[in-house]
C-alpha positions as CSV (number, residue, x, y, z in Angstrom):
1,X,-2.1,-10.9,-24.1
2,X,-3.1,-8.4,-21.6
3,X,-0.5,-9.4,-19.2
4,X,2.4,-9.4,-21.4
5,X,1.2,-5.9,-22.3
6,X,1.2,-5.2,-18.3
7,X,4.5,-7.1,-17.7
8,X,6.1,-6.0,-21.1
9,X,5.4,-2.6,-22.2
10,X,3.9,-0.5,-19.3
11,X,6.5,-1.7,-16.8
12,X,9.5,-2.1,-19.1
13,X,9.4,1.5,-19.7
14,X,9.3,2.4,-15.9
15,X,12.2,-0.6,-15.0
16,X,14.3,1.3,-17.8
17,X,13.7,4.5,-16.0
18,X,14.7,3.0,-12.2
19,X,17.7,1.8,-13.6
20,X,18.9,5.5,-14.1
21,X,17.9,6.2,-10.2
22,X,21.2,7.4,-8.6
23,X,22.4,5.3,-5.2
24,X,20.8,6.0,-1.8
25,X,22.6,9.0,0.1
26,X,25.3,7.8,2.5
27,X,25.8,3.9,0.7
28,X,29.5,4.6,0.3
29,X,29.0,4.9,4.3
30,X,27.9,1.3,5.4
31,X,29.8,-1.3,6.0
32,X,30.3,-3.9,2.8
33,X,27.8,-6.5,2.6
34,X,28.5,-10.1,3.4
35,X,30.2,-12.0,0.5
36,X,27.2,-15.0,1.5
37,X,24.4,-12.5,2.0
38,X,21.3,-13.4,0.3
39,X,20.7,-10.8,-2.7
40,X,17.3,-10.8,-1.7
41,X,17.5,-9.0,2.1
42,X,14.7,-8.9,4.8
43,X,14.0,-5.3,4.1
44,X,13.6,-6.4,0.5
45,X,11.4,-9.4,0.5
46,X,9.0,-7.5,3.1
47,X,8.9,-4.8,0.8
48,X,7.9,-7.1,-2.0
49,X,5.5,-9.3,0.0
50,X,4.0,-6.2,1.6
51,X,3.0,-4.2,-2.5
52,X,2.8,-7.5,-3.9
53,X,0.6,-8.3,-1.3
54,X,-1.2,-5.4,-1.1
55,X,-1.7,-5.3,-4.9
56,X,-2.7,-8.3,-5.2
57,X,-5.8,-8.2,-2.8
58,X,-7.2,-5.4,-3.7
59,X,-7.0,-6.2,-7.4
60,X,-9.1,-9.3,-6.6
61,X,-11.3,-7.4,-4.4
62,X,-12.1,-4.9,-7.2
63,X,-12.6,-7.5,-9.3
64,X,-15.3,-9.5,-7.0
65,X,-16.8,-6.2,-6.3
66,X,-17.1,-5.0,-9.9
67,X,-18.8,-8.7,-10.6
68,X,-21.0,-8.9,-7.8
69,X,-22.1,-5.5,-8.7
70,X,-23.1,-6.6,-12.3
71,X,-20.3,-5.3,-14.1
72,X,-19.8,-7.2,-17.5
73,X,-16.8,-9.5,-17.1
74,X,-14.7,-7.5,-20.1
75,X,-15.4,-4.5,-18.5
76,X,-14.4,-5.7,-14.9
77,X,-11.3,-6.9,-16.9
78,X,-10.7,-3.8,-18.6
79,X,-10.6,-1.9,-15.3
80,X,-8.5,-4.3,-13.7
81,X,-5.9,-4.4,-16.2
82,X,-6.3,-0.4,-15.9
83,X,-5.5,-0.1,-12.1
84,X,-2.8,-3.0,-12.5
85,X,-1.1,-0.3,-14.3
86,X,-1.7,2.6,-12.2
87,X,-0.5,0.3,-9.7
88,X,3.1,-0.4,-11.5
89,X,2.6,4.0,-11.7
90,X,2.4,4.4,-8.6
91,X,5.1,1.5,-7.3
92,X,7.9,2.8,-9.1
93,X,7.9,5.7,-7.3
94,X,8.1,3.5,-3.7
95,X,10.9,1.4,-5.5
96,X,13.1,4.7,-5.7
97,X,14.6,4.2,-2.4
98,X,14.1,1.1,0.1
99,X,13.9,3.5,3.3
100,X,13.0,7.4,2.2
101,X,9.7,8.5,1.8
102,X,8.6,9.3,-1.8
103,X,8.6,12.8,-1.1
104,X,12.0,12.7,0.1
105,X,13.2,11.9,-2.6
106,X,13.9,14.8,-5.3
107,X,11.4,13.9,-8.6
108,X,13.9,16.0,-10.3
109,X,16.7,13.9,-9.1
110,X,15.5,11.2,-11.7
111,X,13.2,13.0,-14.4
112,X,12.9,9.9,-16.3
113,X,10.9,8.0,-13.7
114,X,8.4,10.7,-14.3
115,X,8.6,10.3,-18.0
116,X,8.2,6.8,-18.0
117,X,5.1,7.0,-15.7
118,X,3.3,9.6,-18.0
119,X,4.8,7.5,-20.9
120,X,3.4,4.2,-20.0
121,X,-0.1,5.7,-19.0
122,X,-0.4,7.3,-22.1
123,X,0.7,4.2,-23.9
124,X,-1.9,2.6,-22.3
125,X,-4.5,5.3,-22.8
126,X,-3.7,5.1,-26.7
127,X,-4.4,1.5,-26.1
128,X,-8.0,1.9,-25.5
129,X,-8.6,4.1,-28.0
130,X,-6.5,2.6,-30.9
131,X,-8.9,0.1,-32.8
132,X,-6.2,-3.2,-34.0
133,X,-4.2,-2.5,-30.6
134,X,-7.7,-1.9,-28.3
135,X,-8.9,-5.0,-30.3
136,X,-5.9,-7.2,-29.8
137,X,-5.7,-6.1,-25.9
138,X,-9.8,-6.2,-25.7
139,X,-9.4,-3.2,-24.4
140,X,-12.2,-0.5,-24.5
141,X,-12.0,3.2,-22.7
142,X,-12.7,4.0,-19.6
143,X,-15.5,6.8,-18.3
144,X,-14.6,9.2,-16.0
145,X,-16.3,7.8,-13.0
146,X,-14.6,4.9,-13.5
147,X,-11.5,6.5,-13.2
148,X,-12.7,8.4,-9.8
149,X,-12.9,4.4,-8.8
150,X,-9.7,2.9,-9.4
151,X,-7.3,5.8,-9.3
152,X,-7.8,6.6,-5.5
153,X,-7.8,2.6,-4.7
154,X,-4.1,2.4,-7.1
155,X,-3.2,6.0,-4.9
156,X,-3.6,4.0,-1.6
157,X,-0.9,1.8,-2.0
158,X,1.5,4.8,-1.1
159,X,0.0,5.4,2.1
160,X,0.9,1.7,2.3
161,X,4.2,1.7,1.5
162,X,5.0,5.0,3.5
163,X,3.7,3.3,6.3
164,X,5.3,0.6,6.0
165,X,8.6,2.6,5.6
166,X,8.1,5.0,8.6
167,X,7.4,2.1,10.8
168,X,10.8,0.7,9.5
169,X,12.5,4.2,10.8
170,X,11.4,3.8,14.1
């Protein structure tokens, strides 16, 4: 249940909001792409094997650590599932543009990716405090230190992914 919730209704909203994302400056510019070109491209599978990646490890990290440290397992979930979607907040915004840094790119340009980030945290906030839906999700909220845990680790995957672009410039 939790992961159709993840996959579902926290990222729907933010795929919805991408799909409004104008084209990259200077596309009319490049030549046409092959008519047998893979629709998955180099740049794109390394971008998605890089966050996926990325993701993926330290979401299974965290969870190890929050069980070795003697964290109950539904509240090792319930964090999880928690930086899984401040994770998918913080992805969009690298999904904006293949090449240009986040902060390149106008957040005004696009002012519903910023209302489908707040909108799908605060969906999932109301979540943990809404008994049949918290109940359903086995959800519970979150303290503030653990929010001091998993925010900063979710934050670091856009050092990773503006690495990972900048290196790609040069």
């Amino acid at each position: 249940v939790q992961l159709l919730w993840l996959n579902l209704v926290t990222n729907g909203i933010q795929h919805i909001a991408l799909a409004l994302e104008k084209g990259e400056p200077g596309v009319l510019e490049r030549p046409p792409r092959a008519p047998d070109e893979a629709l998955f491209d180099r740049r794109m599978v390394g971008q998605i094997a890089m966050a996926g990646g990325y993701m993926g490890a330290c979401a299974f990290a965290f969870y190890c650590w929050a069980l070795a440290s003697g964290m109950p397992e539904d509240q090792a979930r319930n964090l999880l599932l928690l930086l899984m979607v401040l994770f998918e907040n913080v992805h969009v915004l690298n999904a904006r543009s293949e090449t240009r840094s986040v902060f390149a790119v106008s957040f005004g340009a696009n002012p519903f990716v910023i209302l489908a980030i707040l909108g799908a945290q605060s969906i999932h906030i109301a979540a943990m405090y809404l008994p049949g839906l918290r109940d359903i999700l086995s959800m519970q909220p979150v303290d503030l230190h653990d929010w001091l845990v998993v925010l900063p680790l979710a934050m670091s995957l856009l050092l990773v992914m503006e690495l990972r672009k900048a290196l790609l410039r040069y």
